[in-house]
N, C-alpha and C positions, 0 to 999 in steps of 0.2 A: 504493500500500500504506500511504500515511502518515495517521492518522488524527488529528483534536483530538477530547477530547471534554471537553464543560462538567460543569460540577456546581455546585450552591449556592444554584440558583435557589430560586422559593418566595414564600408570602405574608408580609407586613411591613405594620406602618400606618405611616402618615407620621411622619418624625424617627426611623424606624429605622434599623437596620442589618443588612447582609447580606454575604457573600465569595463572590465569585465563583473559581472555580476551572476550569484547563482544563489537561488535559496531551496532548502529544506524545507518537505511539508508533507505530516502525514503524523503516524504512530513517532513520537522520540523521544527519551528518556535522557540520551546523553548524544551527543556529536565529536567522541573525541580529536579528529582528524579530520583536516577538509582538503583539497587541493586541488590543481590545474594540470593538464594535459593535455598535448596537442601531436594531431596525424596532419601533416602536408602530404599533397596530391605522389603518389609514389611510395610515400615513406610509411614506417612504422610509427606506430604513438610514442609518444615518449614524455616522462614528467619533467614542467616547468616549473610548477613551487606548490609547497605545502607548507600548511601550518596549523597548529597541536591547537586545543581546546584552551591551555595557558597561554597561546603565544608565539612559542618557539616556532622558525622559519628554516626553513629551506629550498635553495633556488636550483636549478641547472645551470651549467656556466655558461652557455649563452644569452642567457637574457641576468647574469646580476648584476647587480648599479642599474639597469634600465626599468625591469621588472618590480613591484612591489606586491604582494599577496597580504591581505589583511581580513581581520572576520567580524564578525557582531554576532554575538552567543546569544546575543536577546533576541535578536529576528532569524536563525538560523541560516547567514547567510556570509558567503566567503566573496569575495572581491580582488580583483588581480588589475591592478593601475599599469598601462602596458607603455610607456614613454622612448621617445627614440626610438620608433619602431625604424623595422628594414625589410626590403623584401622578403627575405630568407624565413621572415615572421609570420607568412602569410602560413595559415594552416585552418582546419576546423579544433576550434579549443573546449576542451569536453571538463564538469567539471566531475570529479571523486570526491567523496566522502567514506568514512567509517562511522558508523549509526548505530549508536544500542538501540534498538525498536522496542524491545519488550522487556520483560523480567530474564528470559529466557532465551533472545537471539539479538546476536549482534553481527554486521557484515560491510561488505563494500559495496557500494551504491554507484551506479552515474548517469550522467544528466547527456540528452539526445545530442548535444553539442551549438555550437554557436560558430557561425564563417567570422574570420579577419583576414582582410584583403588589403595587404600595402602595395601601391603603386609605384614603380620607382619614377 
């Protein structure tokens, strides 16, 4: 029943910027872990940043210094501030979460994904 769903995506030319947004909604108890992913046309997915229920972050080395990943525990919602974009950036960006849903299960979740399109 637990759903993510992105929003924010969109076109941008190169040295832009853009926010990614995704919220949690459904059965949740806890959200300890939320983060960012993205598949370009060709390639495998691969993780751009996460960040823990406290805080703590983690980036890929290609987007740190440009990237920022941040959350709101109140609204169940993670957000990815994407600056200095490049082409190389363009991909569909999906979002993960880890969900306690119940007394009983807890798993990984992801959201249908959202396009970013940088123009060079």
């Amino acid at each position: 029943q637990l759903q993510l769903v992105e929003s924010g995506g969109g076109l941008v030319q190169t040295g832009g910027s853009l926010r990614l947004s995704c919220e949690a909604s459904g059965s949740i108890f806890s959200i300890p872990a939320m983060g960012w992913y993205r598949q370009a046309p060709g390639k495998g997915r691969e993780l751009v940043a996460r960040i823990s229920s406290g805080g703590s972050t983690n980036y890929a080395d290609p987007v740190k210094g440009r990237f920022i990943i941040s959350r709101d525990n109140a609204k169940n919602t993670v957000y990815l501030q994407m600056n200095s974009l490049k082409p190389e950036d363009t991909s569909v960006y999906y979002c993960n979460a880890f969900v306690v849903v119940s007394s009983t299960y807890g798993g990984d979740y992801w959201g249908e994904g959202t396009l970013v399109t940088v123009s060079s």
